[in-house]
Backbone as XML, in Angstrom:
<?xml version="1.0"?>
<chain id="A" units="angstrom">
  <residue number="1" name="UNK">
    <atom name="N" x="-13.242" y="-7.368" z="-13.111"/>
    <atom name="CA" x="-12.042" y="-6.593" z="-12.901"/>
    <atom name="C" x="-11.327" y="-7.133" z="-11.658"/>
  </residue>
  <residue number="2" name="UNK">
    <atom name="N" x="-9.902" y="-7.709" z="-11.747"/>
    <atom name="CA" x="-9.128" y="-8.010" z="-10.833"/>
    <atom name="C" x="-8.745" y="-6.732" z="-9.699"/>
  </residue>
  <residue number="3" name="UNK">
    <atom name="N" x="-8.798" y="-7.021" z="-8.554"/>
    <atom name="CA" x="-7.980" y="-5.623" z="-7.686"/>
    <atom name="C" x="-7.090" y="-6.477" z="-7.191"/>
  </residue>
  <residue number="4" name="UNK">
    <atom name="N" x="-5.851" y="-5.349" z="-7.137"/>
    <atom name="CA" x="-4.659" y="-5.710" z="-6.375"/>
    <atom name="C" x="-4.732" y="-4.626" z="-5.712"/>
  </residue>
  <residue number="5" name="UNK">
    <atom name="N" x="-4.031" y="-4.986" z="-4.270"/>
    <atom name="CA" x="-3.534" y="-3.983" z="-3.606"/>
    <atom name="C" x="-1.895" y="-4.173" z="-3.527"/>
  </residue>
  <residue number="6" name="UNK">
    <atom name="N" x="-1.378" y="-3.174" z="-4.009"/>
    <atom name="CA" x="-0.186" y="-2.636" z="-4.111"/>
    <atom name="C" x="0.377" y="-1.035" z="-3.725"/>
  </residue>
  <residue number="7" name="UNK">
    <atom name="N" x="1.695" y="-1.427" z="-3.788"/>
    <atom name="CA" x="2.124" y="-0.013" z="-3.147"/>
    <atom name="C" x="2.558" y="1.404" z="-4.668"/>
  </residue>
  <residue number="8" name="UNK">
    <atom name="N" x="2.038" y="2.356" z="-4.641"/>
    <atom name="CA" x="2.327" y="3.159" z="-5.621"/>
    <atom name="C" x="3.444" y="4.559" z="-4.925"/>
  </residue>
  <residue number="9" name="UNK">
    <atom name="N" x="4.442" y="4.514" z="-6.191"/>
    <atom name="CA" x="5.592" y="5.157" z="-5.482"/>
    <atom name="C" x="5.350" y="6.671" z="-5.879"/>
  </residue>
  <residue number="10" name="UNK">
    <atom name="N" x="5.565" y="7.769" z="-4.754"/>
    <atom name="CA" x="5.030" y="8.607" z="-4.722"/>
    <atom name="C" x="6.373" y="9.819" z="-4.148"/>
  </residue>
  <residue number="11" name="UNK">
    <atom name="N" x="6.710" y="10.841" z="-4.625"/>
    <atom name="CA" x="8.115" y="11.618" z="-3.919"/>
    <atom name="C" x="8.707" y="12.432" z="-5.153"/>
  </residue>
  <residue number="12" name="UNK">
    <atom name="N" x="9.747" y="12.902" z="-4.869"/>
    <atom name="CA" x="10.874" y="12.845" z="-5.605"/>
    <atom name="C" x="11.909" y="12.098" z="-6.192"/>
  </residue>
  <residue number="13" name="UNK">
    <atom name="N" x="12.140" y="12.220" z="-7.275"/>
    <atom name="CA" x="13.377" y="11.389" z="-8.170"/>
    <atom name="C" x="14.290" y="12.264" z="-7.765"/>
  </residue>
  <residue number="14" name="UNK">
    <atom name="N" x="14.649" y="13.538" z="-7.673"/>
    <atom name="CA" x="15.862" y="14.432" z="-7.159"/>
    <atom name="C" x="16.897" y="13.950" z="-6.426"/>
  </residue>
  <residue number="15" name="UNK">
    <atom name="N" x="15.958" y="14.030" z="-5.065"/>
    <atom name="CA" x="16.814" y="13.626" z="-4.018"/>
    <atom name="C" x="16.655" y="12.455" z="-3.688"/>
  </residue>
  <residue number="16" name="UNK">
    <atom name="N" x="15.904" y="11.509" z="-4.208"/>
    <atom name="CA" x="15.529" y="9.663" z="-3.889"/>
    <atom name="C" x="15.186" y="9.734" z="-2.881"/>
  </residue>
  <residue number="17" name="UNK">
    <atom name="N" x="14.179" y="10.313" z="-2.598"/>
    <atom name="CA" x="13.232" y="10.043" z="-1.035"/>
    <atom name="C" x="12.214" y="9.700" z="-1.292"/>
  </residue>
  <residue number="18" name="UNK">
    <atom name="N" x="12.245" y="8.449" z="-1.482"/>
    <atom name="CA" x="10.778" y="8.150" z="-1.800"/>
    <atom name="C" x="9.814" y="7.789" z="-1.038"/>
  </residue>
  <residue number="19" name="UNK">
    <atom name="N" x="8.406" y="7.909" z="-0.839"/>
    <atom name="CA" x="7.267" y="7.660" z="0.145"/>
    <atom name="C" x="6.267" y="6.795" z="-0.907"/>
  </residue>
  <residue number="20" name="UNK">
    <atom name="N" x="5.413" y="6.164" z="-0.176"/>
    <atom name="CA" x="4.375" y="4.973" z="-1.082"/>
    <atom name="C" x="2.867" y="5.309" z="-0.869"/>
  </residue>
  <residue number="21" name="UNK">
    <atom name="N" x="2.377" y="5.159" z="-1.581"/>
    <atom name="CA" x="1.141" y="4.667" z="-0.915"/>
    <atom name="C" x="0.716" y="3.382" z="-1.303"/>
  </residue>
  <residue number="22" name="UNK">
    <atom name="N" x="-0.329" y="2.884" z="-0.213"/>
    <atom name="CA" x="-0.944" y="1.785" z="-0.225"/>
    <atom name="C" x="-2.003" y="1.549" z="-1.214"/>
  </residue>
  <residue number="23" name="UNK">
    <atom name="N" x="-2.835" y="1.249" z="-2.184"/>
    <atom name="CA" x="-3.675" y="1.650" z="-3.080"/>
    <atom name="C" x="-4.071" y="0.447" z="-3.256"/>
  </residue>
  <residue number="24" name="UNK">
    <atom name="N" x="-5.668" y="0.260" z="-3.685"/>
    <atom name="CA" x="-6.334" y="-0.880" z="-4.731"/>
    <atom name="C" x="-6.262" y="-0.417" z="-5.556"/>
  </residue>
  <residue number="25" name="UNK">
    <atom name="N" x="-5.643" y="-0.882" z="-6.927"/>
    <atom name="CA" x="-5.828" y="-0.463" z="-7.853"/>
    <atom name="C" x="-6.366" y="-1.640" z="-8.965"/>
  </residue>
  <residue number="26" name="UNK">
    <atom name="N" x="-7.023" y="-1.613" z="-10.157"/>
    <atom name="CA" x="-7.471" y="-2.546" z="-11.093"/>
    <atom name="C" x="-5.822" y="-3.103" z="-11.671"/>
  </residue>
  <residue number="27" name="UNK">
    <atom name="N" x="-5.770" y="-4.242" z="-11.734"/>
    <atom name="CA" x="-4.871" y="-5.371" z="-11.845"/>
    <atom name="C" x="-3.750" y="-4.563" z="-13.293"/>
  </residue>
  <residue number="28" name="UNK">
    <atom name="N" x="-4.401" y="-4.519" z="-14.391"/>
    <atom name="CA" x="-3.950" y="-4.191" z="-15.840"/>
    <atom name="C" x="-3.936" y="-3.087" z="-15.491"/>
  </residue>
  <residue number="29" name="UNK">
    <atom name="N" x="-4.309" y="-1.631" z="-14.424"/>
    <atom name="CA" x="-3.533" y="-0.470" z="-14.673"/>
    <atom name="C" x="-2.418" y="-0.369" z="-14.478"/>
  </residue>
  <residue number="30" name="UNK">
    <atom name="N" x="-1.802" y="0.413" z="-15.101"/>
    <atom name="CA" x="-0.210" y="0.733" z="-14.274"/>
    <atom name="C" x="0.166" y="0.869" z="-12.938"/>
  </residue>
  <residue number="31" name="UNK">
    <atom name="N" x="1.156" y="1.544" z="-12.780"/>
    <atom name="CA" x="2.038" y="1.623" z="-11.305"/>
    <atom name="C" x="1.081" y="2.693" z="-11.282"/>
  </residue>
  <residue number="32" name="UNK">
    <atom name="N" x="1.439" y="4.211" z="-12.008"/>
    <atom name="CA" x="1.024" y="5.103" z="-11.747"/>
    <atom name="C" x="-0.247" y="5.212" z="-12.166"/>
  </residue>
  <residue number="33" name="UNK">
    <atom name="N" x="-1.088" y="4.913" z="-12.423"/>
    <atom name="CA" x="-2.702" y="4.925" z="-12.878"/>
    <atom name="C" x="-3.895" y="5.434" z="-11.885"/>
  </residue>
  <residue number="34" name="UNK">
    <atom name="N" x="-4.751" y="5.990" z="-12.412"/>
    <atom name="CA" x="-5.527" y="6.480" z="-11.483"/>
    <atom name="C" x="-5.694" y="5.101" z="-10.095"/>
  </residue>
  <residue number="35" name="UNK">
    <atom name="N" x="-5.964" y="5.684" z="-8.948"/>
    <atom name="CA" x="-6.041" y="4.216" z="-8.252"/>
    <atom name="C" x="-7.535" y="4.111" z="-7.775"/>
  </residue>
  <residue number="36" name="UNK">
    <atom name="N" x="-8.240" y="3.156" z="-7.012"/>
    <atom name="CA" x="-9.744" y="3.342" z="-6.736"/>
    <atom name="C" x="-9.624" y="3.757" z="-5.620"/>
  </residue>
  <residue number="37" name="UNK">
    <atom name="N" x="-8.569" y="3.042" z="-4.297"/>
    <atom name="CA" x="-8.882" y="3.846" z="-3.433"/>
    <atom name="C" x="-7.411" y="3.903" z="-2.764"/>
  </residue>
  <residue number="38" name="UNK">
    <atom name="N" x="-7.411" y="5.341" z="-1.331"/>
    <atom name="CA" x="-5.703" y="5.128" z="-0.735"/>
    <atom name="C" x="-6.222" y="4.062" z="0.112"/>
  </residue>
  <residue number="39" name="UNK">
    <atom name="N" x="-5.599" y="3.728" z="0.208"/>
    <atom name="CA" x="-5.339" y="2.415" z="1.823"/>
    <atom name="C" x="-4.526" y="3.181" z="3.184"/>
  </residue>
  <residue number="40" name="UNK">
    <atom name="N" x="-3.456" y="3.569" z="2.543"/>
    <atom name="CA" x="-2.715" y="3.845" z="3.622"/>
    <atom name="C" x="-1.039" y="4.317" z="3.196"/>
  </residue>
  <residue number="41" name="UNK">
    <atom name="N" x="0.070" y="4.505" z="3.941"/>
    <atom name="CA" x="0.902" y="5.258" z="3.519"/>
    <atom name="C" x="2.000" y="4.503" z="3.509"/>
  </residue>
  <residue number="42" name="UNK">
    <atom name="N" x="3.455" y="4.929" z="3.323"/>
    <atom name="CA" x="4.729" y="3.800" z="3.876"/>
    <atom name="C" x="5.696" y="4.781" z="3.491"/>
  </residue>
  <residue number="43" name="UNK">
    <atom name="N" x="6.705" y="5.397" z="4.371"/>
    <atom name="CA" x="7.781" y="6.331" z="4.297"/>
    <atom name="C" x="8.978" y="5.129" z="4.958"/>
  </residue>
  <residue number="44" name="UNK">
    <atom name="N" x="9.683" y="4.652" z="3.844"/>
    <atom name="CA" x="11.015" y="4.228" z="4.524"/>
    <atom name="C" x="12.278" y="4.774" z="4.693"/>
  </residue>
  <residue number="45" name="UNK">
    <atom name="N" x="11.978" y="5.933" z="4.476"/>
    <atom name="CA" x="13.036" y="6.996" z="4.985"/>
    <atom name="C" x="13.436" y="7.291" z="6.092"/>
  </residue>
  <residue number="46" name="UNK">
    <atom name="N" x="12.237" y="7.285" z="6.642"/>
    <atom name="CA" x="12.382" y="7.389" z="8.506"/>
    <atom name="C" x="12.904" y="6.203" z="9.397"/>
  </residue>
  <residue number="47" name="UNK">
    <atom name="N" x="13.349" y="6.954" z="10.191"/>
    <atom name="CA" x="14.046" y="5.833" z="11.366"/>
    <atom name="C" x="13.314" y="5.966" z="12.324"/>
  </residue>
  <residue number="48" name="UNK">
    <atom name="N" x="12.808" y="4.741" z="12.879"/>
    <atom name="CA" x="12.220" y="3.611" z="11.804"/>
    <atom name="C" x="11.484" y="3.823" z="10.752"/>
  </residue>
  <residue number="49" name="UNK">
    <atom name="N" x="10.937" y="3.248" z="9.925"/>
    <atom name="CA" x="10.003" y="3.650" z="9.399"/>
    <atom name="C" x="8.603" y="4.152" z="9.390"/>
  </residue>
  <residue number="50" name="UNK">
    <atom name="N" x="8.303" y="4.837" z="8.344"/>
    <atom name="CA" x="6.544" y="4.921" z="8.986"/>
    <atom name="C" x="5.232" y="3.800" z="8.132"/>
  </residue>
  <residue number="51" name="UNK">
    <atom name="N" x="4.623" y="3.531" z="8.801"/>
    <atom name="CA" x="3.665" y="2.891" z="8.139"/>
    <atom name="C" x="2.489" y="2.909" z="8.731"/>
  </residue>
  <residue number="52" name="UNK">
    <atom name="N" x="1.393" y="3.461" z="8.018"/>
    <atom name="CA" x="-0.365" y="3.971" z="8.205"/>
    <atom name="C" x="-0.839" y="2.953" z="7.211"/>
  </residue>
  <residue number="53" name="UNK">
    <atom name="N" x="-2.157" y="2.120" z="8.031"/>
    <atom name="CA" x="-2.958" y="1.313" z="6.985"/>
    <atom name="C" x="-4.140" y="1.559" z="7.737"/>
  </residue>
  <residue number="54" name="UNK">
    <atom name="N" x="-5.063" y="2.078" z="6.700"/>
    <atom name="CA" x="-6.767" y="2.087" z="7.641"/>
    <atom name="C" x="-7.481" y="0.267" z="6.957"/>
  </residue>
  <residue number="55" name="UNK">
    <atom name="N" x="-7.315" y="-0.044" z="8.452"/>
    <atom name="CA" x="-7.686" y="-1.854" z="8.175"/>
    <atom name="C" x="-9.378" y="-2.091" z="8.397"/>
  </residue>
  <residue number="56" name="UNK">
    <atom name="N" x="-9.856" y="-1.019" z="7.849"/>
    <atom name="CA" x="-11.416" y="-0.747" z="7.634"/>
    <atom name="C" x="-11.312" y="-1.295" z="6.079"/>
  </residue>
  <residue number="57" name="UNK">
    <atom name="N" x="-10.791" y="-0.069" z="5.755"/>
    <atom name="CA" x="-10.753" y="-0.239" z="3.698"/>
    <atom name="C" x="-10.040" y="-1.203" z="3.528"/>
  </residue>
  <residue number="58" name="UNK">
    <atom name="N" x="-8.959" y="-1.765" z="4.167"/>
    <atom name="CA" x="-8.184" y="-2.651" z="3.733"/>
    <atom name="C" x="-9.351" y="-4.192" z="4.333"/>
  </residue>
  <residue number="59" name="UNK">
    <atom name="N" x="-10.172" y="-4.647" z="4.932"/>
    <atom name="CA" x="-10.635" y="-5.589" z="5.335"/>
    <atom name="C" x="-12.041" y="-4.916" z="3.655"/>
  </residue>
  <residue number="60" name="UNK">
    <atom name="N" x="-12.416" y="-3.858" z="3.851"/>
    <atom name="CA" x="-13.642" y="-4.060" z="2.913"/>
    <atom name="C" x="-12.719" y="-4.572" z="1.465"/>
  </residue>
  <residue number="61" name="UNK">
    <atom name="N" x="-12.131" y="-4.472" z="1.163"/>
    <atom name="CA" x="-11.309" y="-4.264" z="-0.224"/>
    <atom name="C" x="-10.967" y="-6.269" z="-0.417"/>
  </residue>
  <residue number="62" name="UNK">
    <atom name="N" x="-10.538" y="-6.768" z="0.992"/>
    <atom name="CA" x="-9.994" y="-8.182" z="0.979"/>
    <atom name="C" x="-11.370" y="-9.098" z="0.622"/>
  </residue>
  <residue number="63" name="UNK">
    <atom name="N" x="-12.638" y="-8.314" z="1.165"/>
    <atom name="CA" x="-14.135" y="-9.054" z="1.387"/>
    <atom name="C" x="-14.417" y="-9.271" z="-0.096"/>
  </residue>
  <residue number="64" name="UNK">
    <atom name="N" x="-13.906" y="-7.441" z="-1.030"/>
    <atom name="CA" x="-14.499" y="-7.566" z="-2.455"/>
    <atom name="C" x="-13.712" y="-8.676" z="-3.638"/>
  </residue>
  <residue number="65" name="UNK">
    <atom name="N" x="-12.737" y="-9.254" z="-3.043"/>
    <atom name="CA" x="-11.601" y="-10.272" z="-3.737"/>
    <atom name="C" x="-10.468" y="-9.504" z="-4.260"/>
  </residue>
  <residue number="66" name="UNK">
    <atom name="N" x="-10.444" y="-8.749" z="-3.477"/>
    <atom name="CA" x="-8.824" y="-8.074" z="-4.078"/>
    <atom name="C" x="-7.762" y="-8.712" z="-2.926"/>
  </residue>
  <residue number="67" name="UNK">
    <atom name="N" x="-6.752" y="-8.899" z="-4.051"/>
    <atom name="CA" x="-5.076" y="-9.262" z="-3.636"/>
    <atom name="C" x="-4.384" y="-8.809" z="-3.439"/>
  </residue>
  <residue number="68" name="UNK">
    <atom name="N" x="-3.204" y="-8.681" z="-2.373"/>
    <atom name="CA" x="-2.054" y="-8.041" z="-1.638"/>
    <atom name="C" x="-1.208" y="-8.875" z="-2.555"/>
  </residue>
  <residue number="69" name="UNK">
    <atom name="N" x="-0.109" y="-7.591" z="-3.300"/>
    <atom name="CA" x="0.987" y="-8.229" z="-3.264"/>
    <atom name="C" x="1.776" y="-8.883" z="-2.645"/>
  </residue>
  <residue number="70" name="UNK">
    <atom name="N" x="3.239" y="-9.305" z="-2.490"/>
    <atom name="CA" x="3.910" y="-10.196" z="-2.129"/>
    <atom name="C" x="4.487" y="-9.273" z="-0.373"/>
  </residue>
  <residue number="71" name="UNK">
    <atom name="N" x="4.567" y="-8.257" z="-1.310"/>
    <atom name="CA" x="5.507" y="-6.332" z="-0.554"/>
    <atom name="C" x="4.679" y="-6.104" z="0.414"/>
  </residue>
  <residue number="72" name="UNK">
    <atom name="N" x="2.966" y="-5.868" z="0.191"/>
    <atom name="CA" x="2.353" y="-5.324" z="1.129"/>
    <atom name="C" x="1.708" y="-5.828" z="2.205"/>
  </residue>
  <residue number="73" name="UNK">
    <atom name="N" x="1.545" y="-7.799" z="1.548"/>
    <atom name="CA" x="1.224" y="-8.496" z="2.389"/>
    <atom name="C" x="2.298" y="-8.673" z="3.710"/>
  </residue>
  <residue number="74" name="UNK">
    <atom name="N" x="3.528" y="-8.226" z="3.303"/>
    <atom name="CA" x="4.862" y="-8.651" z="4.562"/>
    <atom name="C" x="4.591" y="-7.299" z="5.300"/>
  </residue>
  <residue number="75" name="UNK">
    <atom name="N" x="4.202" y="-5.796" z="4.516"/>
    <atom name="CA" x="3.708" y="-4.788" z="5.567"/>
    <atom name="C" x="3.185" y="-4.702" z="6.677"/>
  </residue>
  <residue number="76" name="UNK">
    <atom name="N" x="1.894" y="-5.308" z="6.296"/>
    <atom name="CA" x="0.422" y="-5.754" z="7.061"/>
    <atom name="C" x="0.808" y="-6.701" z="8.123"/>
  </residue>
  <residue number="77" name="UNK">
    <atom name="N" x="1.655" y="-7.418" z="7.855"/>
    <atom name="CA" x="2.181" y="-8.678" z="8.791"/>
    <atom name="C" x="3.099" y="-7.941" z="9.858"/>
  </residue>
  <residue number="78" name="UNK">
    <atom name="N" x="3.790" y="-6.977" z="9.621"/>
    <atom name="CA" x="4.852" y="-6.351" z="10.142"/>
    <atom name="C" x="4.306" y="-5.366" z="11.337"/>
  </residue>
  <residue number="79" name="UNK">
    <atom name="N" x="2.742" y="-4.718" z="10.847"/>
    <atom name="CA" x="1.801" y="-3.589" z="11.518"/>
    <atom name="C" x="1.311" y="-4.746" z="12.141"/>
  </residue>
  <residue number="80" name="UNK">
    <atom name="N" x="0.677" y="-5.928" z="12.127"/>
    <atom name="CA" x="-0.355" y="-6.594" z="13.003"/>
    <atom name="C" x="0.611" y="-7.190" z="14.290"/>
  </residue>
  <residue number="81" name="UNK">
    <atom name="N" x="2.087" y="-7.694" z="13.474"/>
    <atom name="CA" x="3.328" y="-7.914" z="14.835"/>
    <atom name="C" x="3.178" y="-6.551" z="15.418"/>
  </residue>
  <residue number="82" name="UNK">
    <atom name="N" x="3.460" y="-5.390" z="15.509"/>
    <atom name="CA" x="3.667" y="-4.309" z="16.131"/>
    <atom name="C" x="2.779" y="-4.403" z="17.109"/>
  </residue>
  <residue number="83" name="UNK">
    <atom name="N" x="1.153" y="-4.267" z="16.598"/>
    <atom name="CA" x="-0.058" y="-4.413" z="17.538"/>
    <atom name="C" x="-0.015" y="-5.543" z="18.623"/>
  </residue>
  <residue number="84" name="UNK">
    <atom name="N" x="0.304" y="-6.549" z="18.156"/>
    <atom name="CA" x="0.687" y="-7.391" z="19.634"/>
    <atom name="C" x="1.683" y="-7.784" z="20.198"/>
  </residue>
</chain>
């Protein structure tokens, strides 16, 4: 079983506020599909934005051969600039 880690979109369609989460999920499930685990969060609504990644699960998850999308890998890059 392939894992990706990708972002699953999570909110309202109403008012288009949408919030994400971070998720491994198995490659062939859907967007919305059960996921295996959260990772972490992403609200780009806020000024600035918000972004939570627990880089525990996210380092065990990279060890088991799962892949960052294109989206979440520029996240992660964006949180590790912040940190230094």
């Amino acid at each position: 079983m392939e894992v990706r880690i990708r972002m699953q979109k999570i909110g309202k369609a109403a008012n288009k506020r949408y919030n994400f989460r971070i998720v491994a999920i198995s490659r062939q499930d859907s967007r919305q599909s059960q996921n295996l685990e959260i990772l972490g969060y992403y609200d780009p609504s806020r000024k600035p934005a918000s972004l939570s990644i627990d880089q525990e699960k996210l380092e065990h998850w990279l060890k088991k051969g799962a892949r960052m999308t294109d989206t979440v890998r520029s996240l992660v890059n964006q949180l590790k600039a912040k940190k230094n």
